[in-house]
TIMI-2910 file (N, C-alpha, C, CB; in pm, 1 decimal, decimal comma, always signed):
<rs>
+----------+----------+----------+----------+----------+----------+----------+----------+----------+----------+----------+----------+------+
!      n_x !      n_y !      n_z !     ca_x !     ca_y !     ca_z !      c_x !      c_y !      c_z !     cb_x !     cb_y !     cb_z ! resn !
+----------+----------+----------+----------+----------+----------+----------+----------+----------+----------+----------+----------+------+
!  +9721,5 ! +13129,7 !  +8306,6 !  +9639,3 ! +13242,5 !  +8272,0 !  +9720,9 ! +13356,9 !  +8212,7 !  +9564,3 ! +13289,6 !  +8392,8 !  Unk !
!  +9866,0 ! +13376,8 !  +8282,3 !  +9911,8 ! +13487,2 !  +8238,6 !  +9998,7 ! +13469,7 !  +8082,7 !  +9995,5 ! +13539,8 !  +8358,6 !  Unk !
! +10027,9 ! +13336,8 !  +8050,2 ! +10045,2 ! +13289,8 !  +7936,6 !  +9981,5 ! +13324,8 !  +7811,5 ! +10031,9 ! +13189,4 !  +7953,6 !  Unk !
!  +9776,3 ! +13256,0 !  +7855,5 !  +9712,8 ! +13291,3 !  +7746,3 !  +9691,2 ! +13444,8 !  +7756,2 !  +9588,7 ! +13210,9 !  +7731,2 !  Unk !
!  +9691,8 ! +13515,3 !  +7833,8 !  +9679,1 ! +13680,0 !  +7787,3 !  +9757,4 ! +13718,8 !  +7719,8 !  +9683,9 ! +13778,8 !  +7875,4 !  Unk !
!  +9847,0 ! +13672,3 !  +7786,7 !  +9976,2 ! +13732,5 !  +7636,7 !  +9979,5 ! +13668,9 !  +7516,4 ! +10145,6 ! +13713,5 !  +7665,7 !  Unk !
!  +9943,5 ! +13557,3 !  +7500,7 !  +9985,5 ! +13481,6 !  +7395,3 !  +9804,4 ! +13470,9 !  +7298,9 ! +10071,2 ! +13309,5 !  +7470,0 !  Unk !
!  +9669,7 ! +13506,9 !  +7381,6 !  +9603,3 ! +13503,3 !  +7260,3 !  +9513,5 ! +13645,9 !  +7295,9 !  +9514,2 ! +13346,9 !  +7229,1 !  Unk !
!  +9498,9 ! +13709,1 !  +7464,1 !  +9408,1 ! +13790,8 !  +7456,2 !  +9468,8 ! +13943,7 !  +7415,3 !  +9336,1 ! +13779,0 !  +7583,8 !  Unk !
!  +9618,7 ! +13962,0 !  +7451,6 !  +9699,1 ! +14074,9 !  +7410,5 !  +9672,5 ! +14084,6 !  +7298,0 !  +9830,7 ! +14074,7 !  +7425,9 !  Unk !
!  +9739,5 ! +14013,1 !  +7187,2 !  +9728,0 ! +14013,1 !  +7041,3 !  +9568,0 ! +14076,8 !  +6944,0 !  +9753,9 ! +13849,0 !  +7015,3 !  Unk !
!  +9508,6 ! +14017,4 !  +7053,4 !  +9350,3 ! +14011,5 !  +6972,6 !  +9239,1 ! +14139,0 !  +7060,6 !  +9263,4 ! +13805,6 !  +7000,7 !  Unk !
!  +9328,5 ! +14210,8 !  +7125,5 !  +9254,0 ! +14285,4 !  +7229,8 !  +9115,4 ! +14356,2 !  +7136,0 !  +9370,5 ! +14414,6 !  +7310,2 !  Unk !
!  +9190,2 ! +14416,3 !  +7032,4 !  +9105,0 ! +14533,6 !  +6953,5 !  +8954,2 ! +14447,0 !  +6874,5 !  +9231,9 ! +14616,9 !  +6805,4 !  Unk !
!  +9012,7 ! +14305,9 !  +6808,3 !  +8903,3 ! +14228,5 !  +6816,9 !  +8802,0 ! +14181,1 !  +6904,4 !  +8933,0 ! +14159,4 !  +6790,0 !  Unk !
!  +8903,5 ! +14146,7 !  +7019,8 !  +8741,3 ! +14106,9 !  +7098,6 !  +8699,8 ! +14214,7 !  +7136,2 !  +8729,9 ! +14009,5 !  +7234,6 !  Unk !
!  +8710,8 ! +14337,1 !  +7163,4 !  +8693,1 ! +14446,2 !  +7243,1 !  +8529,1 ! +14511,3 !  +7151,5 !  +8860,2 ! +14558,5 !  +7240,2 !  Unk !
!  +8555,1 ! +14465,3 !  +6992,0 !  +8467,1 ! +14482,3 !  +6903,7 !  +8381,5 ! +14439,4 !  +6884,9 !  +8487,3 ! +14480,6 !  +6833,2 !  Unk !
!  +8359,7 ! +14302,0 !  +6947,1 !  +8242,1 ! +14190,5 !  +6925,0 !  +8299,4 ! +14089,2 !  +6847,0 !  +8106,6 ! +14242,8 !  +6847,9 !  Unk !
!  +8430,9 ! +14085,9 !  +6791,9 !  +8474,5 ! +13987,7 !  +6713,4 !  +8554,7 ! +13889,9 !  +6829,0 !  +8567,0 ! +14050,9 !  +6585,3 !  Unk !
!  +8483,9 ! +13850,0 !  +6877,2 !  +8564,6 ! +13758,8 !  +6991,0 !  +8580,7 ! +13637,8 !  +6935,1 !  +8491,7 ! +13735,5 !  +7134,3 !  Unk !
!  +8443,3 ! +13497,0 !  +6863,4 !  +8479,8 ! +13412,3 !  +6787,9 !  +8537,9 ! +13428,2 !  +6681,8 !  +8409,7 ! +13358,6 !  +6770,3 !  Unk !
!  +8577,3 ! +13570,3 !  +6615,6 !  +8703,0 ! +13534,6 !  +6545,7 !  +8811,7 ! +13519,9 !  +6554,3 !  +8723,3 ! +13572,9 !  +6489,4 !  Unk !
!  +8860,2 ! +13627,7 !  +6666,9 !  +8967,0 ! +13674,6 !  +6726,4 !  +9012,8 ! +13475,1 !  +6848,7 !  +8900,4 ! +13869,4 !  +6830,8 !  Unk !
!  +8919,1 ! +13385,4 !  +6833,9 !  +8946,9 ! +13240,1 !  +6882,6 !  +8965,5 ! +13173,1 !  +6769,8 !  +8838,1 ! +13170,3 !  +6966,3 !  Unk !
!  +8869,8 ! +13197,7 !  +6690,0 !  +8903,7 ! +13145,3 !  +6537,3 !  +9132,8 ! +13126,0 !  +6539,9 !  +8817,1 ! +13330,3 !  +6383,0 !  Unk !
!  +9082,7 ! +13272,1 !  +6489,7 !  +9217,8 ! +13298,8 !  +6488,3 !  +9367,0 ! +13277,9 !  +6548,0 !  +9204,8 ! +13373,5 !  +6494,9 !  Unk !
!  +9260,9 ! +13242,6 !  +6658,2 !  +9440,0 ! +13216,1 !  +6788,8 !  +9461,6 ! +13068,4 !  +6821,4 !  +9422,7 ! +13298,4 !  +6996,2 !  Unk !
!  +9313,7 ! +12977,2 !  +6774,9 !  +9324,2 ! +12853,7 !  +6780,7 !  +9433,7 ! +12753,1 !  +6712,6 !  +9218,5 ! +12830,1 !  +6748,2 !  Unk !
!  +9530,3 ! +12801,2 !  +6628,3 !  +9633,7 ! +12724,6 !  +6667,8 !  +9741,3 ! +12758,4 !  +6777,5 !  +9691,0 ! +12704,1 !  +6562,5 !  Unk !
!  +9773,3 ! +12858,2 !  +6762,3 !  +9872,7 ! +12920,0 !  +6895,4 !  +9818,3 ! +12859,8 !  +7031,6 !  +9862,7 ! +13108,7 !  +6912,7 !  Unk !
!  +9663,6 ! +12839,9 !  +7032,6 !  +9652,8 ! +12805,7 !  +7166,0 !  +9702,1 ! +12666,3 !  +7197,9 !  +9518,0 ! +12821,4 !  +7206,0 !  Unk !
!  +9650,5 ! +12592,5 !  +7067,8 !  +9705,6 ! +12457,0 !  +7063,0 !  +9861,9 ! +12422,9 !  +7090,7 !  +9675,2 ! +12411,7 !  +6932,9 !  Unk !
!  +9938,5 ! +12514,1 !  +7028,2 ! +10021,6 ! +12437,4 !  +7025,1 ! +10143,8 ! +12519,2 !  +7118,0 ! +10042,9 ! +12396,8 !  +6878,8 !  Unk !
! +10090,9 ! +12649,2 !  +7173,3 ! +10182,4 ! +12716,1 !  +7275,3 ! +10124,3 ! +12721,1 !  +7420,3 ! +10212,2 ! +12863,1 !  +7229,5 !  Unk !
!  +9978,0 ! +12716,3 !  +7436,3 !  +9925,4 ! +12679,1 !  +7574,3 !  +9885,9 ! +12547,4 !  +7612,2 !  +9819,1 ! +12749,3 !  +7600,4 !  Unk !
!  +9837,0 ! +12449,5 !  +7483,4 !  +9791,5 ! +12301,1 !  +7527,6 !  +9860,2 ! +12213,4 !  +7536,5 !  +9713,5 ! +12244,2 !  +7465,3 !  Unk !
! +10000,8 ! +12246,7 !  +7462,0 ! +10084,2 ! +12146,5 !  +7406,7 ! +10193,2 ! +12188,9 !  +7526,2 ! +10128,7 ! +12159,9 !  +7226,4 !  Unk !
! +10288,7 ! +12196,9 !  +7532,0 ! +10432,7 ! +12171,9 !  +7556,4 ! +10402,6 ! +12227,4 !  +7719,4 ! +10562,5 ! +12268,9 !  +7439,9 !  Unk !
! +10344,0 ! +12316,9 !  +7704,3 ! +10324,3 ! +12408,4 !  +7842,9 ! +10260,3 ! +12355,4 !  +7942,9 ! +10251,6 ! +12529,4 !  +7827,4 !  Unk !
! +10145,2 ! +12321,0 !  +7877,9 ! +10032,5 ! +12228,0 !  +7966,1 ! +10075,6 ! +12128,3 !  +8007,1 !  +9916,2 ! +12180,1 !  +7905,2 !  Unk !
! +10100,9 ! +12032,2 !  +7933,9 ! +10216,1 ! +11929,5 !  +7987,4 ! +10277,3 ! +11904,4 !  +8067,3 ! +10288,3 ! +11919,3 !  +7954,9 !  Unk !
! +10392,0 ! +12028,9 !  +8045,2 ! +10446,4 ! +12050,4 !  +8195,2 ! +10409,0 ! +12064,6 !  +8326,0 ! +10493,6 ! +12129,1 !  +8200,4 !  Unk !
! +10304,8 ! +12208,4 !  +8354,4 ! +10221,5 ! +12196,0 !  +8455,2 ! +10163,2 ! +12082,6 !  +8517,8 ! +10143,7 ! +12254,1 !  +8427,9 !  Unk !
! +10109,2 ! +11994,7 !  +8440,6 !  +9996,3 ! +11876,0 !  +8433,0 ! +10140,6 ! +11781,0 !  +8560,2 !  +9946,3 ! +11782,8 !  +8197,7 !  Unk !
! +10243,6 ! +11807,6 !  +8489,3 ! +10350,9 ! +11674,4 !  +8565,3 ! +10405,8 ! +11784,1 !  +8666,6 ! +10509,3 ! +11578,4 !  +8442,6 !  Unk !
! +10426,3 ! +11906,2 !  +8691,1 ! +10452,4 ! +11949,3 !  +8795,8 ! +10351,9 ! +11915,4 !  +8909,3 ! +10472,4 ! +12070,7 !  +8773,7 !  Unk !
! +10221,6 ! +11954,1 !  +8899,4 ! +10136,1 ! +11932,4 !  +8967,8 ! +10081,7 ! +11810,1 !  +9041,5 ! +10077,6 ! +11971,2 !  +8912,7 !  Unk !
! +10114,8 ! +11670,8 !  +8940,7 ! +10117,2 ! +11529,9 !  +8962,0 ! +10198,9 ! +11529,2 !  +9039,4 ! +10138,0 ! +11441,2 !  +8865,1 !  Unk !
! +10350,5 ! +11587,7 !  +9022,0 ! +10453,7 ! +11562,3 !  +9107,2 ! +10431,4 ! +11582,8 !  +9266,8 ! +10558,3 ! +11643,8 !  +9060,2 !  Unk !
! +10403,5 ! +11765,1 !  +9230,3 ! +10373,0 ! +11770,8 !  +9352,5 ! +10248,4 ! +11765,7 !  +9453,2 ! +10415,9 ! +11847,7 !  +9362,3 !  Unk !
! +10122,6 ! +11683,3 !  +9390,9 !  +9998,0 ! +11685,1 !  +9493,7 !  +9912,6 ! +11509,1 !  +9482,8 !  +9868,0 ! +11840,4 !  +9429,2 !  Unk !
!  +9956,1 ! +11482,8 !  +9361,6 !  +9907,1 ! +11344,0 !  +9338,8 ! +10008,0 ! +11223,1 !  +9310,0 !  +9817,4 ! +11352,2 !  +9225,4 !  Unk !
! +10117,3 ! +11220,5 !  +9386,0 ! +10213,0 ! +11153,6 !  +9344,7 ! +10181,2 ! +10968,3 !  +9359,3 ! +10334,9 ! +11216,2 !  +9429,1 !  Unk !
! +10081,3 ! +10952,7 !  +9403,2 ! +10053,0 ! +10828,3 !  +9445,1 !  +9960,2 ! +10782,0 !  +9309,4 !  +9977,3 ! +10827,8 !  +9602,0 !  Unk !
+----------+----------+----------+----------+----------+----------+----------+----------+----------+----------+----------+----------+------+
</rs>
């Protein structure tokens, strides 16, 4: 969570704050892809396997 605030809701505050919120997603939809879904998520996903579903 504290990732995507910084990384798409910081950036875009003044947009969504305006009503431009599907743009201001428009807009961040690659960053989200490829700095919160990709490499990051990932990780979590196998920390979490590691530590609660290891079976």
């Amino acid at each position: 969570m504290i990732r995507f605030n910084q990384l798409i809701t910081l950036p875009l505050v003044d947009m969504i704050e305006h009503g431009r919120a599907d743009q201001a997603w428009r807009d961040s939809a690659p960053t989200f892809h490829s700095k919160t879904l990709g490499p990051h998520f990932e990780n979590r996903a196998r920390e979490w396997t590691r530590a609660f579903a290891p079976a």
